[in-house]
C-alpha positions as a printed NumPy array, in Angstrom:
array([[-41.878,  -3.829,  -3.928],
       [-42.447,  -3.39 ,  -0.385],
       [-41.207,  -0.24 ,   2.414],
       [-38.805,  -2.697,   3.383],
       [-37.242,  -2.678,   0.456],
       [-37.102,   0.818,  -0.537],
       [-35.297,   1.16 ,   3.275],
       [-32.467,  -1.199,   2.314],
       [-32.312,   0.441,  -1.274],
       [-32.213,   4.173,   0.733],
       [-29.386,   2.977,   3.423],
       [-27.371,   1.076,   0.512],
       [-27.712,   4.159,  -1.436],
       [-26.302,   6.242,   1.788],
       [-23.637,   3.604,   2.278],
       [-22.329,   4.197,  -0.828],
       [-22.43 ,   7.776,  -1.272],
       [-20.411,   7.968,   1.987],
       [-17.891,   5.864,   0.236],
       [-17.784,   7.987,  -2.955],
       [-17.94 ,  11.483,  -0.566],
       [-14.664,   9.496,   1.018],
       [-12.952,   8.789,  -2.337],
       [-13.387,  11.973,  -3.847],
       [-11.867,  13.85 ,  -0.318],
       [ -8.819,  11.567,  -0.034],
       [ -8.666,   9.566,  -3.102],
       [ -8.71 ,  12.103,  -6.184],
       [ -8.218,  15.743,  -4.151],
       [ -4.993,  15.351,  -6.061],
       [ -6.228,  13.523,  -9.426],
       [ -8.712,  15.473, -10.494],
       [ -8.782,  19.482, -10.696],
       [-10.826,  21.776,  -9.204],
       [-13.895,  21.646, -11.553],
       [-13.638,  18.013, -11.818],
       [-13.568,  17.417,  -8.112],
       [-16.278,  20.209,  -7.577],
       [-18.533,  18.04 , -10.296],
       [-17.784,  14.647,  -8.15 ],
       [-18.225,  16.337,  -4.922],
       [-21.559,  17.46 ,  -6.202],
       [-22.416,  13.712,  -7.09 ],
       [-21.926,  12.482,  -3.492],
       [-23.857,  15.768,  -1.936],
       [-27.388,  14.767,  -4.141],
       [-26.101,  10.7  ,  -3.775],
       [-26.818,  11.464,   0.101],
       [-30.184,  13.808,  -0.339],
       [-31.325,  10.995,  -2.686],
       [-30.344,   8.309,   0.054],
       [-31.82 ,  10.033,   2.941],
       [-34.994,  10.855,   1.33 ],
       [-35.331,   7.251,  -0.108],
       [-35.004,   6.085,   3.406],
       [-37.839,   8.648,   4.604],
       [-39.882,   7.821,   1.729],
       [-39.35 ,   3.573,   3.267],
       [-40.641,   4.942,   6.715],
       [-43.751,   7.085,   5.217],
       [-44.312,   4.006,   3.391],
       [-44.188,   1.875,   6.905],
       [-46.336,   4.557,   8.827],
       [-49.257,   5.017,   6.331],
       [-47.763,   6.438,   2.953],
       [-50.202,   3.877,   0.56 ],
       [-47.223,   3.67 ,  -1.979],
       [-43.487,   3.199,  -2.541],
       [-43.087,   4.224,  -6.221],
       [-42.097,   7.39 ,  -5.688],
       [-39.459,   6.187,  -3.538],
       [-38.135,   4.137,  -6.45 ],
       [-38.227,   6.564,  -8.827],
       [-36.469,   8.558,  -6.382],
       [-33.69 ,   5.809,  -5.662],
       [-33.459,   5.829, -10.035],
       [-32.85 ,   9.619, -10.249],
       [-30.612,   9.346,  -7.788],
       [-28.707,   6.408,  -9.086],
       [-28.886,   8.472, -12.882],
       [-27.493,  11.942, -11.431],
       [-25.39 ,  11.268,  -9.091],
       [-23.483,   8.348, -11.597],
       [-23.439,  10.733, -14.815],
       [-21.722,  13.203, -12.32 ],
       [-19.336,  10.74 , -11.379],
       [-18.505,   9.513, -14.981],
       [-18.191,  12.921, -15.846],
       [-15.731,  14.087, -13.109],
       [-13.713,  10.67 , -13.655],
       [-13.532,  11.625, -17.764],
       [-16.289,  10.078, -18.768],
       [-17.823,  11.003, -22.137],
       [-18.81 ,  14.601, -22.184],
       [-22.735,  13.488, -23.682],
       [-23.436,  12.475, -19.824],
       [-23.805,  16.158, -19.167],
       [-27.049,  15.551, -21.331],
       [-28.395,  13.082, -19.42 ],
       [-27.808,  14.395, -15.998],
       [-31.049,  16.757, -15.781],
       [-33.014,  13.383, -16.652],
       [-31.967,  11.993, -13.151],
       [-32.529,  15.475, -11.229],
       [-35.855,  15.738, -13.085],
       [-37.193,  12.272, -11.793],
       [-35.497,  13.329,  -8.08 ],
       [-38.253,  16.43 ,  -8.638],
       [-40.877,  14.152,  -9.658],
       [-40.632,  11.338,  -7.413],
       [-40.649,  14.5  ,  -4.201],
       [-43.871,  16.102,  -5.998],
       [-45.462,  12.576,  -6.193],
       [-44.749,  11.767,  -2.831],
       [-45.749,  15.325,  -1.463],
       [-49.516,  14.373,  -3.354],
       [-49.555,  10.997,  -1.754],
       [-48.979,  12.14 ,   1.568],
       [-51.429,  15.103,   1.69 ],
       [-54.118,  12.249,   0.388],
       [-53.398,   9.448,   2.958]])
C-alpha cells in the first residue's frame, strides 16, 4: 500500500471520528449515562489521535519515511479500540472490554515502529 493511501485511510478515519465525537455530544448525552458516555467519548478522543497520527505517518511516508506499515497497523488499532469502546458504551457485550488493550497495544506498537523507522531514514 502506498502514502497515498494511508492519507485517505488517516482523513477517513478523522472524518469519522468527528462524526462519532458529534453523535455522542448531541445524539446520546441523554441515552446513555455518565460512564457510558464517558467510555464513548473516550472512543472518539483516541479515534482522532489515531486519525491524525495515521495522516502524519502518510506524510513521513511522502517525505522520506521508507515504510507505511506502521501507519496501518496504526489505522487497525485504531479501528479495534476506538470500535470496542463504542460497542461497549452502546451495550455491546461486556467481553469487548477484553479486547480493547489489543487495539491500544498495536496504537503503541505501530508509534514505537515508526519512531525506529524514522531515526534510521
Amino acid at each position: 500500500m502506498t502514502w497515498h493511501r494511508l492519507i485517505a485511510a488517516g482523513a477517513a478515519l478523522a472524518a469519522l471520528a468527528i462524526a462519532a465525537g458529534a453523535f455522542g455530544a448531541h445524539g446520546l448525552k441523554k441515552r446513555l449515562d455518565a460512564d457510558a458516555l464517558a467510555i464513548f467519548e473516550t472512543g472518539a478522543r483516541y479515534h482522532m489521535y489515531g486519525a491524525l497520527a495515521a495522516l502524519a505517518l502518510g506524510l513521513a511516508a511522502a517525505h522520506g519515511l521508507r515504510t507505511v506499515a506502521p501507519g496501518w497497523v496504526l489505522v487497525a488499532g485504531t479501528a479495534i479500540f476506538a470500535g470496542t469502546l463504542y460497542a461497549l458504551a452502546l451495550g455491546g457485550p461486556r467481553w469487548l472490554g477484553a479486547v480493547t488493550p489489543v487495539g491500544g497495544t498495536l496504537m503503541l506498537v505501530a508509534l514505537a515502529w515508526a519512531a525506529v523507522a524514522a531515526v534510521r531514514a
